[in-house]
Biopython code that builds the backbone (N, CA, C, O; Angstrom):
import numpy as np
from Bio.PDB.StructureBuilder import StructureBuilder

atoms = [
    (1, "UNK", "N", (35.854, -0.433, 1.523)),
    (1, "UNK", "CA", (35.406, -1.655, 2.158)),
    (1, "UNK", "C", (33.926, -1.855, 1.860)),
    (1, "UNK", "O", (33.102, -0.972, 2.098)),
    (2, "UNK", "N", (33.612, -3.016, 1.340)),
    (2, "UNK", "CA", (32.265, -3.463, 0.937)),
    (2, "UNK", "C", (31.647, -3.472, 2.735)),
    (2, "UNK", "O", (32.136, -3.835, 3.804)),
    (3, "UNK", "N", (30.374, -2.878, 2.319)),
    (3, "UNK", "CA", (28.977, -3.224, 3.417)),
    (3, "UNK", "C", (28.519, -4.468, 3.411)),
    (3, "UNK", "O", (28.182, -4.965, 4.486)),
    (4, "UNK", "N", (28.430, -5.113, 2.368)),
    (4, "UNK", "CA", (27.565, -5.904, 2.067)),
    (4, "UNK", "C", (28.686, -6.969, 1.284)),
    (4, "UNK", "O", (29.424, -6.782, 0.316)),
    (5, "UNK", "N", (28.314, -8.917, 2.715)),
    (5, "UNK", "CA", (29.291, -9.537, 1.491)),
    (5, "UNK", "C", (28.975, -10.223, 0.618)),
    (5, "UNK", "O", (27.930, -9.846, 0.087)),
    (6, "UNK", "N", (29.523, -11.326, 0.091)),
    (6, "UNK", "CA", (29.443, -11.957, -1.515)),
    (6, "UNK", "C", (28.214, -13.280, -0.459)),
    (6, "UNK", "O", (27.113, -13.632, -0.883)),
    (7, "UNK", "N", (28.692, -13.650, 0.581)),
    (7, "UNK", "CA", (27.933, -14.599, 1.311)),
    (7, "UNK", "C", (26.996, -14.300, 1.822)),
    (7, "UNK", "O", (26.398, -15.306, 2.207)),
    (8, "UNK", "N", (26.168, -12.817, 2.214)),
    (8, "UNK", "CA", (25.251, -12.203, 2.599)),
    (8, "UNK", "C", (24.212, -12.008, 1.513)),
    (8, "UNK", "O", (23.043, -12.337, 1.710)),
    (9, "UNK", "N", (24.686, -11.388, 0.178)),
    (9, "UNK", "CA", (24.189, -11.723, -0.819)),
    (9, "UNK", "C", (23.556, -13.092, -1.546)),
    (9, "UNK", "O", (22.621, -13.201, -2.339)),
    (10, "UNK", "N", (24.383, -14.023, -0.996)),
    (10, "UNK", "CA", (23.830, -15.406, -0.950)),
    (10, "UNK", "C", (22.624, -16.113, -0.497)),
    (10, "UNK", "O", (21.787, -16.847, -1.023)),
    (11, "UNK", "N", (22.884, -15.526, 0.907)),
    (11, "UNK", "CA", (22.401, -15.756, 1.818)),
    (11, "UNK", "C", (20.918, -15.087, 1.504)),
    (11, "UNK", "O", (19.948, -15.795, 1.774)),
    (12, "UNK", "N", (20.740, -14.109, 1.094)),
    (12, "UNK", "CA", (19.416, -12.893, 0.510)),
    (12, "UNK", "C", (18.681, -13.762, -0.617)),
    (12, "UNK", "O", (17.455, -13.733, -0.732)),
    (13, "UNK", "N", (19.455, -14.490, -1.390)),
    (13, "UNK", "CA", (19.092, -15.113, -2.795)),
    (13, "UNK", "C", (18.462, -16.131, -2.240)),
    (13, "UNK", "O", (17.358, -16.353, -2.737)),
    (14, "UNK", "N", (18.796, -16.842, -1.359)),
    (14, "UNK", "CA", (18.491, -18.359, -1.247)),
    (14, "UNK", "C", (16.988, -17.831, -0.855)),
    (14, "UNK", "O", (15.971, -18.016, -1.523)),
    (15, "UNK", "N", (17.116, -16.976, 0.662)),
    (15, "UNK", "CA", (15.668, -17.218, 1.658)),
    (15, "UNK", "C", (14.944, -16.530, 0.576)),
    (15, "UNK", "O", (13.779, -16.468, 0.969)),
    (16, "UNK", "N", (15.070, -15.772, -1.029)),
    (16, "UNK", "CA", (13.980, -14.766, -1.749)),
    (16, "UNK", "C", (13.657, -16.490, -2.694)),
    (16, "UNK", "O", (12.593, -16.852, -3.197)),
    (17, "UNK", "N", (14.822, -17.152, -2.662)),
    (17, "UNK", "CA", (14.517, -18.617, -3.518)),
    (17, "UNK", "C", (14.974, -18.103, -4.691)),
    (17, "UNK", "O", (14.346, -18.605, -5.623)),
    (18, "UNK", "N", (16.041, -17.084, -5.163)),
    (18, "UNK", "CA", (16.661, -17.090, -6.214)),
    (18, "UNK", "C", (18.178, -17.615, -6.183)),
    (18, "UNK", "O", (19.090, -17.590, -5.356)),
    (19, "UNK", "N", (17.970, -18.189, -7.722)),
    (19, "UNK", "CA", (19.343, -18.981, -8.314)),
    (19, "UNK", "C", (19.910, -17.846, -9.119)),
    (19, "UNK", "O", (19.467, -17.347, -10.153)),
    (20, "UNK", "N", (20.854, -17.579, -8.511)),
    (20, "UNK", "CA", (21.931, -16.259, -9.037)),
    (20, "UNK", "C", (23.331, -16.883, -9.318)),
    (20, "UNK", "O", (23.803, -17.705, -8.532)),
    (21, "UNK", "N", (23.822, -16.590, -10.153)),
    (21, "UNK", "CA", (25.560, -17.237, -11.017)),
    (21, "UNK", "C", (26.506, -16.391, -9.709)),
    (21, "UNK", "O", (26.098, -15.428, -9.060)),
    (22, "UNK", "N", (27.494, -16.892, -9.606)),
    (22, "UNK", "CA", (28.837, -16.523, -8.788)),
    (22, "UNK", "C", (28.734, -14.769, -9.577)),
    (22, "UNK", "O", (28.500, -13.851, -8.791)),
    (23, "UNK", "N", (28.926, -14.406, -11.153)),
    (23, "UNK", "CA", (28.788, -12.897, -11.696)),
    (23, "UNK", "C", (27.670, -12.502, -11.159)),
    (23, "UNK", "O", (28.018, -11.890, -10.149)),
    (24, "UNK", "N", (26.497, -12.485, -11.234)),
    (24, "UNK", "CA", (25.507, -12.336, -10.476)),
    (24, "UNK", "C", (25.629, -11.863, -9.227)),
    (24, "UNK", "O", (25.662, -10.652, -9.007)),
    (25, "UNK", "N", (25.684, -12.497, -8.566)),
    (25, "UNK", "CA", (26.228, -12.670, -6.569)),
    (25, "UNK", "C", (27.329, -10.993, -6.807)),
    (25, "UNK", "O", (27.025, -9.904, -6.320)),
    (26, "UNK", "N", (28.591, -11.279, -7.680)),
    (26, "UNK", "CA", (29.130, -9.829, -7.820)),
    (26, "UNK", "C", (28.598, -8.805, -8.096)),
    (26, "UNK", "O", (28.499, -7.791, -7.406)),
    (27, "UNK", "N", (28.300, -8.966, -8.909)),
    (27, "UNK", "CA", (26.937, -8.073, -9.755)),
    (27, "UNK", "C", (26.360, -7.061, -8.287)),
    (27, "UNK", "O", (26.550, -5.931, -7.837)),
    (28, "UNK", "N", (25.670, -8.136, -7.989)),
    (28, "UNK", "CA", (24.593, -7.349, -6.678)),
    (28, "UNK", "C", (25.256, -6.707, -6.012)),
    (28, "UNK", "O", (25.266, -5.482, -6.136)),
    (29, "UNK", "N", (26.011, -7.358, -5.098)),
    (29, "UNK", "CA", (26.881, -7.322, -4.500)),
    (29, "UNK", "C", (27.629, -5.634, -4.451)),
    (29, "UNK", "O", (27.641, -4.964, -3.418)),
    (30, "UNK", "N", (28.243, -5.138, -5.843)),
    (30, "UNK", "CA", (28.548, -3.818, -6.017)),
    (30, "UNK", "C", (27.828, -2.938, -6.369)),
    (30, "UNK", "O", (28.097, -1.741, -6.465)),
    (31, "UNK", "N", (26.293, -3.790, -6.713)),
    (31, "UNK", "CA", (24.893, -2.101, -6.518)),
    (31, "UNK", "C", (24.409, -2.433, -5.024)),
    (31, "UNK", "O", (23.683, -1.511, -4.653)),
    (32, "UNK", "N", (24.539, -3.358, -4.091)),
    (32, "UNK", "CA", (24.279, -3.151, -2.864)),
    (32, "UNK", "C", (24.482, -2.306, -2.251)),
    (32, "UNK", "O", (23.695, -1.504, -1.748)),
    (33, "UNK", "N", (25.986, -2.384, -2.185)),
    (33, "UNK", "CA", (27.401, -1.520, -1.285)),
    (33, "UNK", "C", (26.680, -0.234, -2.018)),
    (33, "UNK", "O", (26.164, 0.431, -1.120)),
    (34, "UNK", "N", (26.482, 0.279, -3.095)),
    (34, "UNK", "CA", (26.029, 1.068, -3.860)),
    (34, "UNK", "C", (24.829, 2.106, -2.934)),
    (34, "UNK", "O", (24.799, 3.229, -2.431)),
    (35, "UNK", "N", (24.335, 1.455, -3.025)),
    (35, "UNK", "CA", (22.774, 1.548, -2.326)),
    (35, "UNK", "C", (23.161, 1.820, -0.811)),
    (35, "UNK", "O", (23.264, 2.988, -0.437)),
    (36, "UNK", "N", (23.354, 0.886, -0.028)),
    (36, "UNK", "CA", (23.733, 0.878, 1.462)),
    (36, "UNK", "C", (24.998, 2.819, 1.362)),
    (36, "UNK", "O", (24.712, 3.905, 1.867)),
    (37, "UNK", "N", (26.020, 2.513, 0.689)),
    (37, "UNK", "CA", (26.459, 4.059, 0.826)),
    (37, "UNK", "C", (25.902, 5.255, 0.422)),
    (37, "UNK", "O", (26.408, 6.274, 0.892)),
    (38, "UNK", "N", (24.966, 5.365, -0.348)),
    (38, "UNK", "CA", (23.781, 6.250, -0.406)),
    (38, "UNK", "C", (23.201, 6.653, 0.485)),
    (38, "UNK", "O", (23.282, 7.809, 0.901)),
    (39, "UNK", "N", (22.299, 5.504, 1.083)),
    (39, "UNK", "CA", (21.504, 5.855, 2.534)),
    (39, "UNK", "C", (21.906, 6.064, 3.169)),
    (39, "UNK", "O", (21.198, 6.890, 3.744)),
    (40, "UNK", "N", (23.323, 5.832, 4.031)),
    (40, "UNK", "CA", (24.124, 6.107, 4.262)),
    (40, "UNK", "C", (24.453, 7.753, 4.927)),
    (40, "UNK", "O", (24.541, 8.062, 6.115)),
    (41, "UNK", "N", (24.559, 8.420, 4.010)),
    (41, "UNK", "CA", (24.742, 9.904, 3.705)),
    (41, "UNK", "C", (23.296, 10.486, 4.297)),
    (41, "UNK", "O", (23.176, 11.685, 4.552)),
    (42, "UNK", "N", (22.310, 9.623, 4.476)),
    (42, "UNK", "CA", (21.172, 10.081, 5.318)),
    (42, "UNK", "C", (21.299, 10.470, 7.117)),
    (42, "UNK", "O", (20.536, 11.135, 7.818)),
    (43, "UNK", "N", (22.744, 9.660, 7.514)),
    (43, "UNK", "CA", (22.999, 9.953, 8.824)),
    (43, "UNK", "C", (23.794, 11.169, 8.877)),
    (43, "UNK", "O", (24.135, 11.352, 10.046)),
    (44, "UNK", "N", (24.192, 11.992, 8.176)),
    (44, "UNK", "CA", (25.101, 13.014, 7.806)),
    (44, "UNK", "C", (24.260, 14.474, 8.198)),
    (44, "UNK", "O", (24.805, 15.390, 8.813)),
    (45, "UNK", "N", (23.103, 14.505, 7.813)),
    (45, "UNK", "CA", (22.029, 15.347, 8.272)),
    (45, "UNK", "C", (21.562, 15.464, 9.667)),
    (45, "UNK", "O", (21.262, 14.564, 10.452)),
    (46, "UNK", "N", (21.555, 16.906, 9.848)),
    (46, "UNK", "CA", (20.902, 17.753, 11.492)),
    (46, "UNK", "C", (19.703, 17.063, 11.271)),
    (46, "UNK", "O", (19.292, 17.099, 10.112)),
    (47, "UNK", "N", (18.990, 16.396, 12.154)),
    (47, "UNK", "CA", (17.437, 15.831, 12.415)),
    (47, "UNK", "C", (17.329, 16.574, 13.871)),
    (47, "UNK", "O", (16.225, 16.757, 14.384)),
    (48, "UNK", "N", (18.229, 16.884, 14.341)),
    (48, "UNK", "CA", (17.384, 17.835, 15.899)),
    (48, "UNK", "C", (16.386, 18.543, 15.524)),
    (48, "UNK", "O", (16.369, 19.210, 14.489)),
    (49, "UNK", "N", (15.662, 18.472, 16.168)),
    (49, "UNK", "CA", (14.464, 19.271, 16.234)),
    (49, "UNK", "C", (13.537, 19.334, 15.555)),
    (49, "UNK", "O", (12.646, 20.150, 15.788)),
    (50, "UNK", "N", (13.480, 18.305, 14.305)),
    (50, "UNK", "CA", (12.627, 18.151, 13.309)),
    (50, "UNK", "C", (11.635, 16.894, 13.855)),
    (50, "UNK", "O", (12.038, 15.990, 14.587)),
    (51, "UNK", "N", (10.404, 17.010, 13.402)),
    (51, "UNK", "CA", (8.697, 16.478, 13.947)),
    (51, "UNK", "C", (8.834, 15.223, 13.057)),
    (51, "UNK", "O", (8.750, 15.316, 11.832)),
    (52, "UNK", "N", (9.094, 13.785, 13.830)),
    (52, "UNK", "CA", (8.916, 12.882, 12.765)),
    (52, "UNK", "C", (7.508, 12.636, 12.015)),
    (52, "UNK", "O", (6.597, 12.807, 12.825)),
    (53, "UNK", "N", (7.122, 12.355, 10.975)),
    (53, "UNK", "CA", (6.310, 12.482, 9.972)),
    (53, "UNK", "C", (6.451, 10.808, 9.583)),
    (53, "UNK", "O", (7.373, 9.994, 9.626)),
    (54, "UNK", "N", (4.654, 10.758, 9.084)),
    (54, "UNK", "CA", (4.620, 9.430, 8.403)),
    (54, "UNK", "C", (4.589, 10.046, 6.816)),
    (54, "UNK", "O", (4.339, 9.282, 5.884)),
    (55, "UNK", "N", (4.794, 11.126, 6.644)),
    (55, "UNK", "CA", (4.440, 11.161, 4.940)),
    (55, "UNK", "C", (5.129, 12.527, 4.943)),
    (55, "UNK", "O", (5.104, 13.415, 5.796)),
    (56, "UNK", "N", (5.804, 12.450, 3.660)),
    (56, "UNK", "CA", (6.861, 13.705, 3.292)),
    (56, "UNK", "C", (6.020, 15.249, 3.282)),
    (56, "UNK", "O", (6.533, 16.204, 3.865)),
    (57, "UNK", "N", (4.786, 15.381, 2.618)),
    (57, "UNK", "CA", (4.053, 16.248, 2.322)),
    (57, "UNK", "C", (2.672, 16.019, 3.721)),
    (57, "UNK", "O", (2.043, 15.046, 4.136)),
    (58, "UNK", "N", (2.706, 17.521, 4.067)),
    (58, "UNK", "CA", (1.601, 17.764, 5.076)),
    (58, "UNK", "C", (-0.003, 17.377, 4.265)),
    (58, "UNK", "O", (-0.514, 17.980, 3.321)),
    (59, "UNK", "N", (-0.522, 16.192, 5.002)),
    (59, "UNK", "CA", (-1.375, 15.275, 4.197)),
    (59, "UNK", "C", (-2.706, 15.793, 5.557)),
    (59, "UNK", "O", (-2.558, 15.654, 6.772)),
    (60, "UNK", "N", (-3.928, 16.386, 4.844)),
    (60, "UNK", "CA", (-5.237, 16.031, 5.023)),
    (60, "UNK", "C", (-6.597, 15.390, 4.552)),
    (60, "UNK", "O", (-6.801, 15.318, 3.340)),
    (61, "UNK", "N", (-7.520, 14.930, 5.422)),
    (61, "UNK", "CA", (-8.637, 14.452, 4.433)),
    (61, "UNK", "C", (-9.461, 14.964, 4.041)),
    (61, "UNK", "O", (-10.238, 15.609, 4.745)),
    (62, "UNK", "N", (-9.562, 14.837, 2.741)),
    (62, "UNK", "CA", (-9.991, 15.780, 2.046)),
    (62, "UNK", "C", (-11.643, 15.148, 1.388)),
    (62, "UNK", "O", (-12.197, 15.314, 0.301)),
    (63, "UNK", "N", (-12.002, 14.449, 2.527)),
    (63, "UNK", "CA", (-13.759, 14.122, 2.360)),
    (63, "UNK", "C", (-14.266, 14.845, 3.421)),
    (63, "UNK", "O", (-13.671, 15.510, 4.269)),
    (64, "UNK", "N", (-15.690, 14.582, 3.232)),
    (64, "UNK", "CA", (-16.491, 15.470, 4.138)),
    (64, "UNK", "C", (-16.782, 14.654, 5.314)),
    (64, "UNK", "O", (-16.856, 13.434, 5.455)),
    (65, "UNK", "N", (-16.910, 15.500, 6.016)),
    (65, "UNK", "CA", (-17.184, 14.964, 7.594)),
    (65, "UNK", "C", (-18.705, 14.124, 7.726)),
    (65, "UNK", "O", (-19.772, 14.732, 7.651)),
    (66, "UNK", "N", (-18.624, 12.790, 7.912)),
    (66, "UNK", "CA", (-19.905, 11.771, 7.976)),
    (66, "UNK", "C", (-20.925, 12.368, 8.924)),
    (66, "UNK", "O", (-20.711, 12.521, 10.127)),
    (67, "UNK", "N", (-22.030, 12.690, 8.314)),
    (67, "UNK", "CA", (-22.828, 12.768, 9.065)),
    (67, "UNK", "C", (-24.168, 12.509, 9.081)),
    (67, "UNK", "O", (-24.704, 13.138, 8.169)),
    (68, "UNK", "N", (-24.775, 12.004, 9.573)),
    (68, "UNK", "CA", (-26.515, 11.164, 9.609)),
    (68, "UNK", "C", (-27.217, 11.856, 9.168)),
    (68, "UNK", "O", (-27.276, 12.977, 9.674)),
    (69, "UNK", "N", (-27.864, 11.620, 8.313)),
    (69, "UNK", "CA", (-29.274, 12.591, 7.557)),
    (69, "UNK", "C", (-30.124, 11.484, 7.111)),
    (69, "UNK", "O", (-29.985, 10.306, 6.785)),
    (70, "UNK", "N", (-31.186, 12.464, 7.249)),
    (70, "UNK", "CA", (-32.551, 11.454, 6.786)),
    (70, "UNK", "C", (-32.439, 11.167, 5.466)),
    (70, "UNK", "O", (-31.815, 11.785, 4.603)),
    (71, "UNK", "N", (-33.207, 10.005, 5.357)),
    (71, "UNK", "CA", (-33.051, 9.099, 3.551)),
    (71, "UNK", "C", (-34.328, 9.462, 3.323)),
    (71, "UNK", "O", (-35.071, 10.163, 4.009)),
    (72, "UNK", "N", (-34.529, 8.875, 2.208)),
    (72, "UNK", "CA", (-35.956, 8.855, 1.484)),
    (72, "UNK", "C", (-36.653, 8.545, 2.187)),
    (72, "UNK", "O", (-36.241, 8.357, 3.332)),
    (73, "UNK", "N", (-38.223, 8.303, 1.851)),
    (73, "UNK", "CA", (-38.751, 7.399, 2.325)),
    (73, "UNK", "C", (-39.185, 6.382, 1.847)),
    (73, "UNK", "O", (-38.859, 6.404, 0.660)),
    (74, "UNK", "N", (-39.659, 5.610, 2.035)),
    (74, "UNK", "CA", (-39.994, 3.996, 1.361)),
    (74, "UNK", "C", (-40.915, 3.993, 0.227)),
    (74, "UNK", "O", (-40.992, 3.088, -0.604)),
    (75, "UNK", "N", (-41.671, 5.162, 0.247)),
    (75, "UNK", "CA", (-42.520, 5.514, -1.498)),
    (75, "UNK", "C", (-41.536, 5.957, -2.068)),
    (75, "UNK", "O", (-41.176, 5.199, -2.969)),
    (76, "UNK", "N", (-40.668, 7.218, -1.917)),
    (76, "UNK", "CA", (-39.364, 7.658, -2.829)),
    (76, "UNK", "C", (-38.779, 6.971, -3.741)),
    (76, "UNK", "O", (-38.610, 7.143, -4.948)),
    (77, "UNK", "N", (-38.393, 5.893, -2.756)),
    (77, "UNK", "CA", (-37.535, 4.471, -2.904)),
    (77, "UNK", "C", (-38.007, 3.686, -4.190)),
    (77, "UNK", "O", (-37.355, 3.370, -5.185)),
    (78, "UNK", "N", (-39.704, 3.403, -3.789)),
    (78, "UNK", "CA", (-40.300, 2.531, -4.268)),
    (78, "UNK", "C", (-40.738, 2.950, -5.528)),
    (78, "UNK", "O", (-40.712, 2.106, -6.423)),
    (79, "UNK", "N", (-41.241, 4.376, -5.855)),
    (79, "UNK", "CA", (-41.550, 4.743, -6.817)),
    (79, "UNK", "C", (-41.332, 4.857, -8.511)),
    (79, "UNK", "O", (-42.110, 5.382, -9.307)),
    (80, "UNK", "N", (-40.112, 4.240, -8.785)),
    (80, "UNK", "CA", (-39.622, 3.864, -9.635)),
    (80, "UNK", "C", (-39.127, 2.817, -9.774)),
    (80, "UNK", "O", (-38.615, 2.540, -10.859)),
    (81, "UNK", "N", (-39.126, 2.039, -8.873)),
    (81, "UNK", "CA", (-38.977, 0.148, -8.871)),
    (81, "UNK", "C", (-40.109, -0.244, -9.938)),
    (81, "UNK", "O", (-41.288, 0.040, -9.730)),
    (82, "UNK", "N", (-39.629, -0.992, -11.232)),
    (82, "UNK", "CA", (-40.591, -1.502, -11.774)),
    (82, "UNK", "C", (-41.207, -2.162, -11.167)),
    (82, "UNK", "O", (-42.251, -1.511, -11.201)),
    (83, "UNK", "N", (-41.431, -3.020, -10.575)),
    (83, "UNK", "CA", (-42.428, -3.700, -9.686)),
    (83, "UNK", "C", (-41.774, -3.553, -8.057)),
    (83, "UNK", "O", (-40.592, -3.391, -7.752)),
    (84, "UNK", "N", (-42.826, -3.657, -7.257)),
    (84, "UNK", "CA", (-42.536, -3.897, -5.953)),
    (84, "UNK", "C", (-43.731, -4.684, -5.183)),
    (84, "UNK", "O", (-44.611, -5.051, -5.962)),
    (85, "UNK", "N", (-43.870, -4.895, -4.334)),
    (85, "UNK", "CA", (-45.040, -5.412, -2.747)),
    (85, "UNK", "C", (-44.745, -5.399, -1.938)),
    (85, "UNK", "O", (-43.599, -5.808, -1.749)),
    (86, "UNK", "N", (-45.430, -4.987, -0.974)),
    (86, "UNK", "CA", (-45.348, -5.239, 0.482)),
    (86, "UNK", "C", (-43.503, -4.436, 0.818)),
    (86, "UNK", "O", (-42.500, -4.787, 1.439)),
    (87, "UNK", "N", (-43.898, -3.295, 0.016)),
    (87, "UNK", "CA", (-42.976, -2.347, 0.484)),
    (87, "UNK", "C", (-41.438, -2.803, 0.344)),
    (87, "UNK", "O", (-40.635, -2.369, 1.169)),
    (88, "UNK", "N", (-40.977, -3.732, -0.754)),
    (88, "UNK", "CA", (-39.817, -4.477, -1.257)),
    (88, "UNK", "C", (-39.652, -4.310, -2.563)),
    (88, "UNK", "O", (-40.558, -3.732, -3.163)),
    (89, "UNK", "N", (-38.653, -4.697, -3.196)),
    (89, "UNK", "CA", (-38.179, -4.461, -4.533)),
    (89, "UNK", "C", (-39.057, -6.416, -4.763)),
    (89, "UNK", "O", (-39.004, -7.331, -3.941)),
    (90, "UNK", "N", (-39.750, -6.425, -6.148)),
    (90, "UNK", "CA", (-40.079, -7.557, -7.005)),
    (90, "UNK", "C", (-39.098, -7.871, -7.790)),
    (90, "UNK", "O", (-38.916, -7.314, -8.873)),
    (91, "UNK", "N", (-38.370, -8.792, -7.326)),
    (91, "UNK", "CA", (-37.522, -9.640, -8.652)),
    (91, "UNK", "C", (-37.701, -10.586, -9.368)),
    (91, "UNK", "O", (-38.778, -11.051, -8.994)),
    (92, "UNK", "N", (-37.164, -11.428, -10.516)),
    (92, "UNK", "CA", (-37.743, -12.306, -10.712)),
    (92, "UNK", "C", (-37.036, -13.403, -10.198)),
    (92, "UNK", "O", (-35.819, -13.365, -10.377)),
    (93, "UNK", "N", (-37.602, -14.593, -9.465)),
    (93, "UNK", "CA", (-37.085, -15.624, -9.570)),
    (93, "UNK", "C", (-36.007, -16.394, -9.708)),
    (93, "UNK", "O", (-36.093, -17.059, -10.741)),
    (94, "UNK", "N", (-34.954, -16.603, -9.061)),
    (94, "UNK", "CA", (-34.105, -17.400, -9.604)),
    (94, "UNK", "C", (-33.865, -18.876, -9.244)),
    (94, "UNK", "O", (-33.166, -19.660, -9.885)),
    (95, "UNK", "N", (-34.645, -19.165, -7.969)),
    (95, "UNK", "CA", (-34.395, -20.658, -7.677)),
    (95, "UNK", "C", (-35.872, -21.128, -8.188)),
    (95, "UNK", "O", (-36.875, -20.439, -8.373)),
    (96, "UNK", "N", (-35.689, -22.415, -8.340)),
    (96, "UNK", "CA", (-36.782, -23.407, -8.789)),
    (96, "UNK", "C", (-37.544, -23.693, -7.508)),
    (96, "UNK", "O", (-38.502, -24.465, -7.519)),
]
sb = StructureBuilder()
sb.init_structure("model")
sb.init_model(0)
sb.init_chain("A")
sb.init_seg("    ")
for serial, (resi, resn, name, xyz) in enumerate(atoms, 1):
    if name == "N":
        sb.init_residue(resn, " ", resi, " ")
    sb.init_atom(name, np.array(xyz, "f"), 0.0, 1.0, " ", f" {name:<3s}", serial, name[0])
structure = sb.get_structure()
């Protein structure tokens, strides 16, 4: 017995806005059922006692912990700015 029918399949095509042939519509139709009895076989499995998980593999972050430290200081900074004043970067110009 199909999961999935020929009018459900239809019904999937229209709201995605695809134009699929009557072979087509079959087509799907028997890799659906396909698919749906696959996953399927996922209810077949003991899950007692197992920790639901958002990710298959035990996942940490693997950056360093943020933490505040002093910056340069404003000569540091400045000291290799081809030009600067009044303790700012000198650019040139772009509005008229």
């Amino acid at each position: 017995m199909s999961r999935i029918s020929l009018d459900e399949v239809k019904h999937v095509a229209h709201l995605a806005r695809l134009a699929i042939t009557e072979d087509e519509t079959e087509k799907f139709t028997k890799q659906l059922d396909s698919i749906i009895t696959f996953a399927e076989q996922l209810n077949e499995l003991d899950t007692e006692g197992i920790e639901p998980t958002t990710h298959v593999l035990n996942m940490k972050n693997i950056l360093r912990e943020d933490k505040a430290a002093k910056g340069l200081s404003r000569e540091e900074v400045l000291k290799n700015a081809p030009d600067h004043q009044d303790g700012q970067f000198k650019v040139p110009s772009i509005l008229e």
